[in-house]
N, C-alpha and C positions, 0 to 999 in steps of 0.2 A: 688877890683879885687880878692882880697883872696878868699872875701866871693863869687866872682862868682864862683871863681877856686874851690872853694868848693862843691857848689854846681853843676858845670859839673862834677869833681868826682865823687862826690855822685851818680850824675845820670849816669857815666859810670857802676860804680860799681854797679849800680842796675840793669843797662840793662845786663853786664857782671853774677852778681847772676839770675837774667832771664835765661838767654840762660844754664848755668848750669840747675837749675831748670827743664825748660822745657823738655831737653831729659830725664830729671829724668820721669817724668810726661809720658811722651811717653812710658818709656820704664814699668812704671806700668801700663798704660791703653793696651800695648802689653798684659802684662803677665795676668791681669785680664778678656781679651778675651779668652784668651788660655785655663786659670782657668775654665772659663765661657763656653768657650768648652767641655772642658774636664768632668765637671760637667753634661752638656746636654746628651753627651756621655753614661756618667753613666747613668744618668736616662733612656736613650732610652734603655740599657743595662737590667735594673732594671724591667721596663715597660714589656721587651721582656721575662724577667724571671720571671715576674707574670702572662703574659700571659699563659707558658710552666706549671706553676704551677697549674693554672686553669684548663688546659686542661688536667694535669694528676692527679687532684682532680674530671673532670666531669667522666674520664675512671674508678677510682676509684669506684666512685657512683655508675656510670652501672655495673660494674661490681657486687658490691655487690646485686644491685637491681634483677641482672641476676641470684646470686647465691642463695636470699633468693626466686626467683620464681620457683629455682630447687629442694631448700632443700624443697617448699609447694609440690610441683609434687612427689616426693620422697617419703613424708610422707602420699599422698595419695594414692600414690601405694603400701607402707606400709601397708594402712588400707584395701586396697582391697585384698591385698593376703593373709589375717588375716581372712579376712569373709570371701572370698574360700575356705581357710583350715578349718576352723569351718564348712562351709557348705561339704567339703567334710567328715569333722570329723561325721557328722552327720547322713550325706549319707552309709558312711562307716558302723555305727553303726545299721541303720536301716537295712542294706543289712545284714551286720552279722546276726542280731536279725532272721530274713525272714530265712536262712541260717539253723541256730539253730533250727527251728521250723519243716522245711522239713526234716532236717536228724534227728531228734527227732523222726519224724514221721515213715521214712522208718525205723529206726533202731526198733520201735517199734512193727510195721506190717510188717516189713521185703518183700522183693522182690518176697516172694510166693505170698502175696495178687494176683502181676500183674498177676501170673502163674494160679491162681485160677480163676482170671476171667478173664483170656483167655479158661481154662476149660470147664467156664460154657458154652462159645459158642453154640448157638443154630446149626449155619450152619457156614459157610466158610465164608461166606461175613462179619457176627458179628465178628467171627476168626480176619480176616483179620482188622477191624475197632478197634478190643481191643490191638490189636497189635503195631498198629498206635498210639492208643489213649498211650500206656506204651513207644514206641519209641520218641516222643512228651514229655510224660512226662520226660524221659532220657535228651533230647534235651534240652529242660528247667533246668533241675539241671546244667548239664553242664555249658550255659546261663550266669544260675545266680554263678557261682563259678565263670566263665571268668569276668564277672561283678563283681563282688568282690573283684577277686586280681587286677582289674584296678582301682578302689575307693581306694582299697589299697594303689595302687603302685601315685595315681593322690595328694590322701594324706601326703604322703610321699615326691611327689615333692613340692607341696607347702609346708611342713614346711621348708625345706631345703631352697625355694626361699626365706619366709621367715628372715629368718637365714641370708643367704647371704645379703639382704637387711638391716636389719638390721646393719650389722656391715660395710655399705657404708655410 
């Protein structure tokens, strides 16, 4: 009977270490849920700040892609108001040159020529057509001086746009 008594001990005592046990057991399979939670947690967390990450990695992109399509437009409008100012430079020089050449000219023959051949006039009607023909000629200098200091003055704005552009 000892040895039964013993062995009903025993197996109290193991059912007894059981029931200890078990709430142990419960109460880690609790906390490793919770763990396991809380993990999930993070990661949806994690997931949600890679997603925010992406999206202000794709704004980044565009954006860049936006600014090197501004700085190509930039540099093309650059070159264009480069080759207006050259083309006005050009313009400028030819109109001076044309300029040089007519006041070369009156200063050489002087404004009696016009008087001399209005002189010659055979009748009134020739009079009147040489007179036209030197008020005309007037017309045209004038013309070409107004056309000049605007080649000037157009010259002058494009380098300046230049300039400005430039230092954007």
């Amino acid at each position: 009977m000892t040895k039964r008594r013993r062995i009903a001990n025993c197996m109290i005592a193991g059912v007894l270490s059981l029931s200890f046990i078990m709430p142990t057991y419960a109460t880690d399979l609790s906390d490793a849920q919770q763990k396991a939670q809380q993990l999930e947690e993070q990661k949806k967390a994690a997931e949600s700040e890679k997603s925010s990450l992406a999206e202000q990695l794709n704004t980044i992109v565009t954006d860049m892609k936006k600014s090197e399509e501004d700085m190509t437009k930039k540099e093309s409008e650059i070159e264009k108001a480069e080759e207006e100012l050259v083309n006005a430079k050009v313009d400028e020089q030819n109109q001076y040159e044309s300029m040089k050449k007519r006041i070369k000219y009156i200063y050489e023959n002087g404004s009696s020529e016009f008087l001399e051949i209005m002189l010659e006039a055979k009748d009134m009607a020739d009079f009147l057509n040489k007179a036209e023909y030197a008020t005309k000629m007037s017309e045209y200098d004038r013309d070409m001086l107004k056309k000049f200091q605007k080649l000037v003055k157009k010259a002058g704005d494009r380098k300046s746009t230049r300039l400005n552009s430039s230092h954007t």
